[in-house]
MIVEX-283451 format. One record per residue (C-alpha): x, y, z; residue number from 1; residue in three letters. Coordinates in Angstrom, 3 decimals. Last residue first. Layout:
<rs>
X,Y,Z,NUM,Ala $
...
</rs>
This chain:
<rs>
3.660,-10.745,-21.456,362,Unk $
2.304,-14.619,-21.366,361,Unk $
-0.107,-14.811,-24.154,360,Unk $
-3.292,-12.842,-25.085,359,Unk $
-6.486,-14.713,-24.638,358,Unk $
-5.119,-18.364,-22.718,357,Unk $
-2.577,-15.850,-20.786,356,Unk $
-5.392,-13.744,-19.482,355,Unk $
-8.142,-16.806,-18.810,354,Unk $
-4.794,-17.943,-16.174,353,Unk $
-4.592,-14.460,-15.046,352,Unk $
-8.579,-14.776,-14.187,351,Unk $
-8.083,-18.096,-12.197,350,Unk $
-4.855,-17.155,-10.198,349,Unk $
-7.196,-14.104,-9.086,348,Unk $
-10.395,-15.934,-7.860,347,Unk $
-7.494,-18.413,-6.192,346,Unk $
-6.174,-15.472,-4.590,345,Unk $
-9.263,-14.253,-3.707,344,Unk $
-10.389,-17.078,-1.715,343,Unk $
-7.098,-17.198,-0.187,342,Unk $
-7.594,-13.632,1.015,341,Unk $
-10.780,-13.798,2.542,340,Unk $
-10.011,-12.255,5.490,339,Unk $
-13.756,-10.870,5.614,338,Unk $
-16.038,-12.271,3.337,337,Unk $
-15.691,-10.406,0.215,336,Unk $
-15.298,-12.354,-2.719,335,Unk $
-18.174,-11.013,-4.375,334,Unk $
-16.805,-7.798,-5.246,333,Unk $
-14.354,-9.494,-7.681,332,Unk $
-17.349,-11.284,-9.311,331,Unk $
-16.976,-9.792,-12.783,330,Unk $
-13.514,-9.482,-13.247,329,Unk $
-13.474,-7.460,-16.638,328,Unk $
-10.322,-8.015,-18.662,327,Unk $
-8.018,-5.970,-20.489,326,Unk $
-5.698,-6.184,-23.292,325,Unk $
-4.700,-2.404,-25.139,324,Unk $
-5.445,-1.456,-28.615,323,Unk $
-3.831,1.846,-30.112,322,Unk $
-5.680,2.189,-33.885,321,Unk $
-4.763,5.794,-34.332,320,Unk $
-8.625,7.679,-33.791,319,Unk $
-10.915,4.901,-32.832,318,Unk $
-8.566,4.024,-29.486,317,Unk $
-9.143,0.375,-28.743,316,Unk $
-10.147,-1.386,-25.782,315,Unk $
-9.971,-5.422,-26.369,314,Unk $
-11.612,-7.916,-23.491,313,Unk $
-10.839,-10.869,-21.650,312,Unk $
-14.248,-11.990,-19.625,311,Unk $
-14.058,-12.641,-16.305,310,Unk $
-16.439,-14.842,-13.779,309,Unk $
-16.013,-17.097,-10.433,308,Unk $
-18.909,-18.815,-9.662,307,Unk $
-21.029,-18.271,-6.218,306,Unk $
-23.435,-20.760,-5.096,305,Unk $
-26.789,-20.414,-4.103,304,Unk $
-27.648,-19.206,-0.549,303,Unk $
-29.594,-21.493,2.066,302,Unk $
-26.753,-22.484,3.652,301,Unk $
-23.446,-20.705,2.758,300,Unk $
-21.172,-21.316,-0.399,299,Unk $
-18.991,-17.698,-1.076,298,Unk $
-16.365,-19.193,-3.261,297,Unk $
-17.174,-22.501,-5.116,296,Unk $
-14.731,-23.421,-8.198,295,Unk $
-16.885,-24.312,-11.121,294,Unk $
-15.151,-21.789,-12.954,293,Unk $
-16.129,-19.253,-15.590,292,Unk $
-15.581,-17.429,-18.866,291,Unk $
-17.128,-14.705,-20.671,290,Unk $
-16.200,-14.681,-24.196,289,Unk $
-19.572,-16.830,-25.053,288,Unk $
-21.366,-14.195,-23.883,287,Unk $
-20.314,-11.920,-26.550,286,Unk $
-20.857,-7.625,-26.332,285,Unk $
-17.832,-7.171,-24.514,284,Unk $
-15.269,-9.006,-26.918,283,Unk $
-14.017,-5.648,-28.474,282,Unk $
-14.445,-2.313,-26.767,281,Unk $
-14.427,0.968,-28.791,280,Unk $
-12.740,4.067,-27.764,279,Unk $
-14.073,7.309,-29.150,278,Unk $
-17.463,7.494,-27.993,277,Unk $
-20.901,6.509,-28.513,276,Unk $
-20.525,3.655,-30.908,275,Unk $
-19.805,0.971,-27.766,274,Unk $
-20.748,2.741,-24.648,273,Unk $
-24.008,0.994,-23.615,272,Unk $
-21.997,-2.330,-23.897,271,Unk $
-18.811,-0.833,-21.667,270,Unk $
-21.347,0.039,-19.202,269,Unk $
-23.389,-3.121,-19.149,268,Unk $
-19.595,-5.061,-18.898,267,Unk $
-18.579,-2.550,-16.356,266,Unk $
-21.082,-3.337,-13.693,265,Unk $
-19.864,-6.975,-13.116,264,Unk $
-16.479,-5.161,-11.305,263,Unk $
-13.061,-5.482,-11.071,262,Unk $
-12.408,-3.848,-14.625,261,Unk $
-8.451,-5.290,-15.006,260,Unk $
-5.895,-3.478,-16.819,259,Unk $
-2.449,-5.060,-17.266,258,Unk $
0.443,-4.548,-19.181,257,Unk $
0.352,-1.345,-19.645,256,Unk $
1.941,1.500,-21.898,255,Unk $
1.226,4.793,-21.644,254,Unk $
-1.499,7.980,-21.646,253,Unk $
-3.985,4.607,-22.918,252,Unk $
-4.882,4.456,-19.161,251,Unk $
-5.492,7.798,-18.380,250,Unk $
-7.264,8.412,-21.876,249,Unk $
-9.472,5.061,-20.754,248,Unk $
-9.953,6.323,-17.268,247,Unk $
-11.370,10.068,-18.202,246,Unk $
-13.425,8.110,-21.272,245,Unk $
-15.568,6.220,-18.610,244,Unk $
-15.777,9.280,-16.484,243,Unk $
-17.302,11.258,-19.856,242,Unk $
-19.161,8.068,-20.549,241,Unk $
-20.934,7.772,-16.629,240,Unk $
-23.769,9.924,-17.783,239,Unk $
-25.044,7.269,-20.579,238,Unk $
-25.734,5.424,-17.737,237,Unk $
-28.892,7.317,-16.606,236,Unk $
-31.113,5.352,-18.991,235,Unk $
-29.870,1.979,-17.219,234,Unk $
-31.448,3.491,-13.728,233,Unk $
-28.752,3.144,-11.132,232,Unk $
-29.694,1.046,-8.176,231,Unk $
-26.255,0.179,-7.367,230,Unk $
-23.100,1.041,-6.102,229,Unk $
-23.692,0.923,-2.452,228,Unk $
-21.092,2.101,0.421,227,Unk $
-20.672,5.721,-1.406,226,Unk $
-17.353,7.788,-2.080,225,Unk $
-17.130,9.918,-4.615,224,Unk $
-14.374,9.356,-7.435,223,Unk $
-16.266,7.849,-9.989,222,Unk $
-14.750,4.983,-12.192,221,Unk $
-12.625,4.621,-9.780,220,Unk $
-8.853,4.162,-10.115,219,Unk $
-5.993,2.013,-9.003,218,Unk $
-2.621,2.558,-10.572,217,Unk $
-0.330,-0.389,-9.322,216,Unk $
2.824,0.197,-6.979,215,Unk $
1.908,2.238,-4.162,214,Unk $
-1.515,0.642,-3.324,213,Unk $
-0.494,-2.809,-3.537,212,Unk $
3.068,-2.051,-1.866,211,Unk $
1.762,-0.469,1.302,210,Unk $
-0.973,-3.381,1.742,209,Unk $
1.810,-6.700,0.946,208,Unk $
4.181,-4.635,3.800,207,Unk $
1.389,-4.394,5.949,206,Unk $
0.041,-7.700,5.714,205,Unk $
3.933,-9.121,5.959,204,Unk $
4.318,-7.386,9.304,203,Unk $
1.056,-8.161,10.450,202,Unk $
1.619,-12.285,10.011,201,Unk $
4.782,-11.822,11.554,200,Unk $
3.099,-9.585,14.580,199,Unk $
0.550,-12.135,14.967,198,Unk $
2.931,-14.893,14.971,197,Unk $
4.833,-13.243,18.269,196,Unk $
1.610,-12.122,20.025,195,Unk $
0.569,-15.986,19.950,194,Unk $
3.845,-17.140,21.501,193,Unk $
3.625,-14.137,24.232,192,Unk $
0.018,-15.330,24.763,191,Unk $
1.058,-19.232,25.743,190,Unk $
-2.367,-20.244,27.382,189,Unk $
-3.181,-22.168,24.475,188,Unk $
-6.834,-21.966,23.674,187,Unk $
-7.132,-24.662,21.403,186,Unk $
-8.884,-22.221,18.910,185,Unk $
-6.917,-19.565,19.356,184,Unk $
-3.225,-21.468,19.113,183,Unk $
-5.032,-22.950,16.138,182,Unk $
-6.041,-20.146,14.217,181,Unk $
-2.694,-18.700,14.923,180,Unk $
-0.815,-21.689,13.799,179,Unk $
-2.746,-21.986,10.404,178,Unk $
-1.912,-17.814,9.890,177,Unk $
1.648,-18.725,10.653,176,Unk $
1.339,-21.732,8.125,175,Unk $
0.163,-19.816,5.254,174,Unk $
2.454,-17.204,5.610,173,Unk $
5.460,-19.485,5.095,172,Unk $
3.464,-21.540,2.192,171,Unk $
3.505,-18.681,0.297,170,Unk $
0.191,-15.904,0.766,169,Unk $
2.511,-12.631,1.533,168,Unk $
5.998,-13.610,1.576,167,Unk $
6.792,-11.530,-1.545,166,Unk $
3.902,-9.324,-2.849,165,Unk $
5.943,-6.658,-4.978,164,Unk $
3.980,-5.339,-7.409,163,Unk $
4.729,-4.787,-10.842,162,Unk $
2.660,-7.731,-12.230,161,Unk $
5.882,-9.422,-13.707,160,Unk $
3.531,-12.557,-13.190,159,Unk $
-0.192,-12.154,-12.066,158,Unk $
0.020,-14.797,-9.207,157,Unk $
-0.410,-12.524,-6.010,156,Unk $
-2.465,-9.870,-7.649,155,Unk $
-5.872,-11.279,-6.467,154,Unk $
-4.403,-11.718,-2.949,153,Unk $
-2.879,-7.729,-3.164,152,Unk $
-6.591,-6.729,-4.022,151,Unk $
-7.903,-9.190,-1.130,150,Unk $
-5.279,-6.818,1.013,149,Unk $
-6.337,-3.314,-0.013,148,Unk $
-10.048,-4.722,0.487,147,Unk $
-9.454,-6.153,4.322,146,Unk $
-7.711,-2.686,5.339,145,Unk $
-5.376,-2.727,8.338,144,Unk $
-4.575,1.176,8.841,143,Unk $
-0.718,1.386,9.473,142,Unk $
0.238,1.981,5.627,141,Unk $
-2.331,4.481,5.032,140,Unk $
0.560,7.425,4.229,139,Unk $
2.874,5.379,2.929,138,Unk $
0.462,3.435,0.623,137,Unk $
-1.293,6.843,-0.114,136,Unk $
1.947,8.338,-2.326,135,Unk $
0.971,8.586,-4.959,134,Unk $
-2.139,10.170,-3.905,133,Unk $
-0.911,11.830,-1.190,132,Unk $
1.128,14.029,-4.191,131,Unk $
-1.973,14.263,-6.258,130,Unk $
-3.486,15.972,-3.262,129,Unk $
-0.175,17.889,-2.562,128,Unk $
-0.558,19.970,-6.082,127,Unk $
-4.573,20.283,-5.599,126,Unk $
-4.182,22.107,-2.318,125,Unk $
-0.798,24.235,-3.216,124,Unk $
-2.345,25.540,-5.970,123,Unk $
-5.280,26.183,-4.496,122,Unk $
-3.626,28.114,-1.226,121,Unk $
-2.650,27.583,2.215,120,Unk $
-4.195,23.790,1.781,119,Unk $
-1.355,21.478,1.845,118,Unk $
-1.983,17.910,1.733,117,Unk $
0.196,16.361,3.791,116,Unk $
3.051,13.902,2.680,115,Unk $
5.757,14.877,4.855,114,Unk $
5.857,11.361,6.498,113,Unk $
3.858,12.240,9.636,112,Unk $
2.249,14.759,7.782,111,Unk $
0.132,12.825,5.665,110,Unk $
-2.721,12.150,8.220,109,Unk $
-3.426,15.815,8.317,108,Unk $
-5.289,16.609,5.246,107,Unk $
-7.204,12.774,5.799,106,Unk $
-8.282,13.504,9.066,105,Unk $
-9.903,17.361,8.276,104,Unk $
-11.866,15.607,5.645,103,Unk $
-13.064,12.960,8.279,102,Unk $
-13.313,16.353,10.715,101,Unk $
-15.342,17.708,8.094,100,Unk $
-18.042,14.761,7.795,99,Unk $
-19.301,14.331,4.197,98,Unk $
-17.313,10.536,3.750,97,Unk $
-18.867,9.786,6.920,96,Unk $
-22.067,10.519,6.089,95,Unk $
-21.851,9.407,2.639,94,Unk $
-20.497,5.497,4.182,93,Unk $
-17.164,4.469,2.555,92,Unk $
-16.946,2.390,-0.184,91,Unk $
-14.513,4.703,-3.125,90,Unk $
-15.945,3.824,-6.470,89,Unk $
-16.507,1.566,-9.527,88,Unk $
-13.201,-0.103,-9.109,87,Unk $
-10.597,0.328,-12.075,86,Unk $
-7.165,-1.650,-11.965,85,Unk $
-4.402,-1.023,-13.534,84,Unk $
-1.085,-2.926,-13.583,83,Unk $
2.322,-1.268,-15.226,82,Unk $
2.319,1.937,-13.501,81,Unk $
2.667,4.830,-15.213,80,Unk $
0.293,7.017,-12.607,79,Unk $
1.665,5.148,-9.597,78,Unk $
-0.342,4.762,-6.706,77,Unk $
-3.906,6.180,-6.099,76,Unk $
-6.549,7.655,-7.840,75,Unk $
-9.336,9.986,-8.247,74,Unk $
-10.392,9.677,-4.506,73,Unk $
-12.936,12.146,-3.434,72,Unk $
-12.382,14.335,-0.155,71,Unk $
-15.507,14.964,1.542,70,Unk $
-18.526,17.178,0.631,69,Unk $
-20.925,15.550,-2.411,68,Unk $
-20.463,12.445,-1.135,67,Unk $
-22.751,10.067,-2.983,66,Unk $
-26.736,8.537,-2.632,65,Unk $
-27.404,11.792,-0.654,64,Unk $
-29.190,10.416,2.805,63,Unk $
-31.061,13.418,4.887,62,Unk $
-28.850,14.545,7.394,61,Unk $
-29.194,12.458,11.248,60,Unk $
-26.036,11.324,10.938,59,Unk $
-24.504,14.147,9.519,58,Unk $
-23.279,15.824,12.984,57,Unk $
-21.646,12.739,14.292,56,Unk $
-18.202,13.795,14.297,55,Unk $
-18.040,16.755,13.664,54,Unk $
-20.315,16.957,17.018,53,Unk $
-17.128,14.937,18.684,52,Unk $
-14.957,17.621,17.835,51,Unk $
-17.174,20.307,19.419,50,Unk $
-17.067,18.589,22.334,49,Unk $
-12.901,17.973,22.310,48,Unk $
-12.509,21.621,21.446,47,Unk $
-14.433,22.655,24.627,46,Unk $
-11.620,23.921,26.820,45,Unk $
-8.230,24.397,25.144,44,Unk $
-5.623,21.456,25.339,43,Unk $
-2.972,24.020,24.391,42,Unk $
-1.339,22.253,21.688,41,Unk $
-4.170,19.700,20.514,40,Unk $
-6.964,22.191,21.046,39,Unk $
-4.681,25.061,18.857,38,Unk $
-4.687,21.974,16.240,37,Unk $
-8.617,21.590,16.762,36,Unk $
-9.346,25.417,15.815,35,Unk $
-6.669,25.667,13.102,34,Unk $
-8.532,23.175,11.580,33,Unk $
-12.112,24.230,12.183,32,Unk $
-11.085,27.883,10.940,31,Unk $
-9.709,26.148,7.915,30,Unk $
-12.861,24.395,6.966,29,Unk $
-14.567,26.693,5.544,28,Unk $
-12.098,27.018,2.958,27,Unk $
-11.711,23.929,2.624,26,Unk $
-15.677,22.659,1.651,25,Unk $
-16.959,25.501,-0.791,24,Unk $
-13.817,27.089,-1.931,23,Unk $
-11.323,24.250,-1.840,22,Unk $
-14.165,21.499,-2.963,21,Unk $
-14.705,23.612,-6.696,20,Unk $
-11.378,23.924,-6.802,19,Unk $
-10.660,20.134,-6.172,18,Unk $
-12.918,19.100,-8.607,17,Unk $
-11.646,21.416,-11.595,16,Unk $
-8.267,20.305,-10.856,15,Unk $
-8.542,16.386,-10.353,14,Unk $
-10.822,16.475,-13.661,13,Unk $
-8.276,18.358,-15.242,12,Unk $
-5.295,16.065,-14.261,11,Unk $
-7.657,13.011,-15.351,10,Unk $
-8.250,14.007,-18.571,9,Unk $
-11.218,15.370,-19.571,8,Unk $
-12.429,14.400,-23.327,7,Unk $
-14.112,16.911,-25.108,6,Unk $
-17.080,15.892,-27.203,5,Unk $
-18.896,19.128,-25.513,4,Unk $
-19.369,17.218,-22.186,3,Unk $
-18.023,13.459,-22.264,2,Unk $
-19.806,10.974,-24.742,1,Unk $
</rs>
């Protein structure tokens, strides 16, 4: 149950976070800044040194299983949008998640389209962060990101999903990506011809990226980054209900039409959290709910095959009786050979087909 049987919502967590991170990480920080920007102007003497021991300076730290120092990520996209979906947490390595000038990157990137994160003052800090946050598809939109665009695969057939995919996986797409594997296989000499389908297929990965992230609500369960999730002790779970209950009040703030848990992890957390707090979820606790395919996706010699998983599930709110349709996409992390976007589009055709069998077409 959260701290003192008070539920934080996502605003507060955002604001006590980020105040505790402006005065032990920003702060700091500033003199760094306006160090490297005068280095940028003025091409000062030494600034590109002691940029280059920013970056590298935690390597040799002693591990910390989270970021305890960077930038978390409470959310991106559109708070009342009407597709959710909850990963466990930002994967990015602790070093470089801890490393100032990373920090330093991600305050600046956002300037370009006057979506900086502003850090003259607190109020100014946390009010901008939610601001890139929306707004992060904009921002990010350059940076090719295999994740962003197996989430936009696994979207591709969830109908009046909210997000605009258009052109990304149709037959169209397919048959660039076909003709660039083939062009680079045969080793056609033609490189202006093979420059010209990259930049199509590009061009539609970028557009299917920026609208993913700016038109869905995507959330972690914890905010800090890490490249493992695992290796939690069960008895420690019981500390993730007060971040559990921070993305259900989020969630239940308005209407959705879908909320998918795209990870195995949340069925053991959703079990250990049934009686314990003030949302209850329905369907979790039988097997039989959990539904599968024989459909291969990750089949390599001398590894057992992979089956696709979900389970459709009920959350509902103790207190007024508000019930809203979810589903738990177990082996979403498993489909994650790189460029494996058809893989995951079949994963996700699959789990909005066990959707419509539980609740109906929306």
């Amino acid at each position: 149950m959260a701290e003192n049987n008070k539920i934080y919502t996502l605003d507060e967590r955002i604001e006590n976070n980020l105040k505790e991170i402006y005065e032990n990480e920003i702060v700091p920080l500033k003199e760094i800044i306006e160090f490297v920007e005068q280095y940028k102007k003025f091409k000062l003497s030494g600034a590109e040194k002691l940029c280059e021991l920013f970056k590298t300076k935690t390597e040799t730290e002693a591990e910390e299983v989270i970021s305890t120092h960077g930038l978390p990520g409470f959310f991106a996209g559109k708070r009342d949008a009407d597709t959710v979906m909850l990963m466990l947490n930002p994967g990015q390595d602790v070093a470089l998640a801890n490393n100032p000038m990373i920090t330093y990157e991600r305050i600046m990137r956002g300037k370009k389209i006057g979506k900086g994160i502003n850090i003259n003052s607190l109020d100014d800090f946390i009010s901008t962060y939610r601001e890139s946050s929306i707004y992060y598809g904009e921002i990010d939109e350059d940076r090719a990101d295999n994740f962003d665009l197996k989430q936009a695969a696994f979207l591709k057939h969830w109908k009046d999903c909210g997000v605009d995919l258009a052109g990304f996986l149709d037959d169209n797409y397919k048959k660039l990506v076909d003709n660039y594997k083939n062009y680079k296989k045969l080793g056609k000499a033609d490189k202006e011809e093979i420059e010209k389908i990259k930049e199509e297929i590009d061009k539609i990965n970028k557009e299917a990226k920026k609208n993913v992230l700016m038109e869905k609500l995507s959330m972690d369960l914890i905010p800090y980054a890490s490249r493992k999730f695992d290796g939690i002790d069960p008895d420690q779970i019981p500390l993730l209900f007060p971040y559990l209950e921070t993305l259900f009040d989020e969630i239940f703030k308005t209407k959705r039409k879908y909320v998918i848990f795209c990870s195995d992890f949340y069925k053991n957390l959703f079990k250990q959290y049934n009686g314990k707090g003030k949302w209850i979820i329905e369907g979790v606790d039988n097997d039989d709910n959990k539904k599968s395919t024989n459909t291969v996706f990750d089949q390599k010699a001398g590894k057992k095959e992979r089956l696709a998983y979900c389970t459709p599930i009920i959350i509902r709110q103790k207190d007024n009786g508000n019930q809203q349709n979810a589903i738990i996409a177990h082996t979403f992390p498993n489909q994650s050979l790189p460029n494996a976007y058809e893989k995951m589009e079949e994963y996700g055709r699959f789990c909005f087909k066990v959707w419509t069998d539980e609740f109906g077409e929306i």
